[in-house]
N, C-alpha and C positions, 0 to 999 in steps of 0.2 A: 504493500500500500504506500509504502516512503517512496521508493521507489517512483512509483505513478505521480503523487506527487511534484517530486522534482523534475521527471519530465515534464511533466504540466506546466509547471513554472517557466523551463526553457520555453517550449512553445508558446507560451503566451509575449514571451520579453523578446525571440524571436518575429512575431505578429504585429509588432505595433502598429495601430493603421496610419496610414500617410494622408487619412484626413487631417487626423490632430495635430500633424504638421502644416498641413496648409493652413489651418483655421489660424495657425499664427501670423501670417500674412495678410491676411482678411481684416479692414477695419470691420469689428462685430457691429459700429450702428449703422449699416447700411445693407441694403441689399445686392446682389450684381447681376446682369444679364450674361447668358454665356450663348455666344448665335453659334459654335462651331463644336458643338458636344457632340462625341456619340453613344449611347445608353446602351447598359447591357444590362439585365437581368437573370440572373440563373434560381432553376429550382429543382431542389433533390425530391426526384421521382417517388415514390414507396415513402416516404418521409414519416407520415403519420402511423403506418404498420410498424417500420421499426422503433419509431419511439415506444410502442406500446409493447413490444418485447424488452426493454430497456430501463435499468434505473435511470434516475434521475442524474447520480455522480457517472453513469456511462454516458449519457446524454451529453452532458457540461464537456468532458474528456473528450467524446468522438468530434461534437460540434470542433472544438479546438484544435484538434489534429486537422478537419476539415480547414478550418481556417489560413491553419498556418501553408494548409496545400495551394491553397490560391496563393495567398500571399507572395509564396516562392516563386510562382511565376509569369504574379503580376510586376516582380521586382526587375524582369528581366526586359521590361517594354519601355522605361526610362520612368523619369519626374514624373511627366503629363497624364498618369492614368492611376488613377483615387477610386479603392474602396471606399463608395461611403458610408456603406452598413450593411449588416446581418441583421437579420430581424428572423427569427423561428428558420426554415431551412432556405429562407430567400438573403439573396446578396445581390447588390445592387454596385456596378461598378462603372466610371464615368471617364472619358479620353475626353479631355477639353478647357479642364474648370479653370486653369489659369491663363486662357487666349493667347497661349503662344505658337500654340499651331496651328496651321490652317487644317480646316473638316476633310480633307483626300486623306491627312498622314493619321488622325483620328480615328475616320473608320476601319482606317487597314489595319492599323496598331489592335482595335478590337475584335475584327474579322480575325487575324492572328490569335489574337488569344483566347478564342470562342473554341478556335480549332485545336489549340495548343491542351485546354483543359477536357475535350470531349476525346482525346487521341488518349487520354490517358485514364478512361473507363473503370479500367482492371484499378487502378487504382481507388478509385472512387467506393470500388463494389471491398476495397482489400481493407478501408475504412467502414463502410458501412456494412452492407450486406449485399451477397448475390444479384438481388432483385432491386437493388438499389440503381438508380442512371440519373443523370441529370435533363433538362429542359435548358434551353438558351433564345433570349428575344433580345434583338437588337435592333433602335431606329437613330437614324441623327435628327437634330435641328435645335434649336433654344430653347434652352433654362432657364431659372434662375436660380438666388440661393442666397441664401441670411440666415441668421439666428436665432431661434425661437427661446426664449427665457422661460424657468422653471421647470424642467433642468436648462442651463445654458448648451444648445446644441444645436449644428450646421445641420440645414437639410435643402434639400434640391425642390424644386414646385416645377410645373408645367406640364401643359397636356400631352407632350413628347413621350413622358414618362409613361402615362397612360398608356398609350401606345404602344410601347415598348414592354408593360406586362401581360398588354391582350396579346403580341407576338408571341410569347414563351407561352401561353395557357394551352395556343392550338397547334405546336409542334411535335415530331414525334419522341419518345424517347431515347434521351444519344445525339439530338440532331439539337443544329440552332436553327432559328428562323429571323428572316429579317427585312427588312424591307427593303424595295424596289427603290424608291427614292431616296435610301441610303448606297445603296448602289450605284447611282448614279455620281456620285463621289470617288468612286475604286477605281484606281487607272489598270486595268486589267492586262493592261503590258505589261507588269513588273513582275507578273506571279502566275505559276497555275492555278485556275480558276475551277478547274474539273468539276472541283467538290462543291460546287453552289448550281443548285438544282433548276430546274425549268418556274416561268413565274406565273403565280396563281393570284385567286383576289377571293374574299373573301367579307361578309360583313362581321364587323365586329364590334361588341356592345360596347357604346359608349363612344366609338370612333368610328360607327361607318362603312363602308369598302374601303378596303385595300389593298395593293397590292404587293407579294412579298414572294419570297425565293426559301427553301429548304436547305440548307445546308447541311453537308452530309462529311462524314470523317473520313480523309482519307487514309487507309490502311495497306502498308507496304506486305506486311502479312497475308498467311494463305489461310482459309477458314478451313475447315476440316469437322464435317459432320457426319457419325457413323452411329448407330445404338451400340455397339461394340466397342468400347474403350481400348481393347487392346491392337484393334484395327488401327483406329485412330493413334497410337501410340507408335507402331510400325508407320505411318506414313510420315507421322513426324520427324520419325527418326532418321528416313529415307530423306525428306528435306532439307534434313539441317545435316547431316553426314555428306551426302553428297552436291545438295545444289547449295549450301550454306544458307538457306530459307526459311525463317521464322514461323510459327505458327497458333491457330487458335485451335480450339475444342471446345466441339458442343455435340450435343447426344441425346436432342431432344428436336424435331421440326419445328417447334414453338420459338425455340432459343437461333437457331438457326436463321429460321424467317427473320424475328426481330435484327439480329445479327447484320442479314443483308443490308435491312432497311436504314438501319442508323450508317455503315459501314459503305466504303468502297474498297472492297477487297483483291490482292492482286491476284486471286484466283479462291473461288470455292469448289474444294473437292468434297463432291456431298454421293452419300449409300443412296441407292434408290429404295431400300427396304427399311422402311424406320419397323421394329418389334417395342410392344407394350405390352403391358401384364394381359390385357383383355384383346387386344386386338394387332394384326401390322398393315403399316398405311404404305403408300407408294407415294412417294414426294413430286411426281411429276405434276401435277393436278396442282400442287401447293408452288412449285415453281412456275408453272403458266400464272397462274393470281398474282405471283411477284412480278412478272414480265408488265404483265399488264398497269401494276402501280407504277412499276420502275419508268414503263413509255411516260405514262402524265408526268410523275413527279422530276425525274431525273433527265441532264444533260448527254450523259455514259450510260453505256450497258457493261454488266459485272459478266466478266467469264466466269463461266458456271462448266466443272467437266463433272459427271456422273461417274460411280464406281460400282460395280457389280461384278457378277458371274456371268457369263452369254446373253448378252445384253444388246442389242442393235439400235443403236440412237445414230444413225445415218441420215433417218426423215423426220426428227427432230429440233425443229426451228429454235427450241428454246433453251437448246444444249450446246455449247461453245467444243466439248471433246468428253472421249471417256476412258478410264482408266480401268485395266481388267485386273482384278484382282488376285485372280490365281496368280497373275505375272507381273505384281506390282513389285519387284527386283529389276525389275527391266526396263533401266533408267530410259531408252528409247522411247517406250512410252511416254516419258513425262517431256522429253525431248519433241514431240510430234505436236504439242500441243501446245508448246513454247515455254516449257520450263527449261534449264541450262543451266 
């Protein structure tokens, strides 16, 4: 319990937020307009299920480990991008507050680290739980921001804001969402843009139509979905032995699915035979329903190579290659389909 403690202690004195830094900048009797912010919102998925498995001192503990995880790698965007608060499992994070940058280097700086925190899932879930992911809304345009007395505390106002929590309520989990008119900001020659999806509109309470893009993580990694654990374990091993290729696992179609949809993966090697206590399913059917969102929602199509036993997916539109599993030592296979 000491122990936990003094961890705790570091993490919190490692956290300081670099609001309470700016506020010392800020004459407190005034308020300030900021015309070139861009708003992010994040919210932990499952949030309310796991607090309710959870004491109260794991709660305090994990939120703060949480904290201190942003922190680290908001530390790496420079001055200009201020946590301004935690409130229950929402954080609210701002590029802008002291006008010295123009809105293009603001919303890239948060486009960046929208991508930077959702690329790092496994972590989120290594803090929380399994079933834990995040939510991400992000819009630009004008603040403002003063002081409200009793307690003495900085806080942010404008409709922008608004906006920017109806973005995060309707995205999927794993993904940011954001707006089109924030987009219009992103010099999109500087960067691969892959991972920002096709754009949709939407009405949304309190704001209206709008419209906005899905962004999606891109993942260097191979997915690897078998109900056979030790299947999966052989294919990983064949990846990272010979093609030096990193990898995920999942052993479930549910986890799988979800998987694609948050993820751009540089390949899914997925079983065509999912086995369950009561039943076994055939994931082609579940793969066409993905095709299908993937057309609306996404820019990209994920390669997808199937793995089986005597299997013929030659007239199979929705299949990228297939991988035989008697003769999955036989790196040509993986060679045919553009592994190397």
């Amino acid at each position: 319990m000491e122990n936990i403690k003094n961890n705790n202690t570091n993490i919190m004195q490692s956290s300081q937020n670099s609001i309470d830094k700016l506020s010392l900048k800020i004459d407190s009797s005034y308020f300030r307009l900021h015309e070139n912010t861009c708003i992010c919102l994040i919210d932990i998925v499952n949030y309310s299920k796991w607090c309710s498995t959870h004491s109260p001192f794991e709660i305090f503990y994990t939120m703060t480990a949480y904290n201190k995880f942003i922190c680290d790698i908001l530390i790496k965007y420079g001055d200009d991008i201020h946590k301004i608060e935690l409130v229950g499992d929402s954080i609210m994070i701002i590029a802008g507050l002291t006008n010295n940058l123009p809105i293009v280097k603001n919303v890239s700086n948060i486009l960046f680290i929208a991508n930077d925190i959702l690329s790092k899932i496994d972590r989120i879930q290594s803090i929380f739980d399994s079933y834990n992911s995040l939510r991400i809304g992000i819009h630009a345009g004008e603040i403002s921001s003063g002081f409200i007395e009793n307690p003495h505390k900085f806080q942010v106002f404008g409709n922008n804001i608004n906006i920017t929590s109806r973005l995060e309520s309707i995205t999927l989990p794993g993904t940011c969402c954001i707006s089109s008119s924030s987009l219009t900001n992103v010099n999109f020659n500087s960067f691969d843009h892959s991972f920002i999806g096709k754009e949709h509109s939407s009405l949304l309470k309190g704001v209206g139509m709008i419209q906005y893009h899905v962004c999606f993580t891109s993942n260097k990694d191979i997915l690897i979905a078998d109900d056979n654990d030790i299947t999966i374990t052989l294919y990983q091993n064949i990846l990272k032995r010979k093609f030096n290729l990193q990898s995920i696992r999942s052993n479930t179609i549910e986890k799988t699915i979800n998987l694609m949809k948050s993820n751009i993966f540089n390949y899914c090697i997925i079983d065509i035979h999912f086995t369950t206590e009561t039943d076994t399913y055939i994931i082609l059917d579940y793969i066409n329903v993905f095709r299908e969102w993937e057309n609306k929602f996404r820019n990209t199509r994920q390669k997808i190579i199937l793995t089986s036993t005597d299997f013929d997916v030659s007239n199979l539109e929705s299949i990228d290659g297939y991988i035989d599993k008697l003769d999955m030592f036989n790196l040509e296979q993986y060679n045919n389909i553009g592994i190397y």
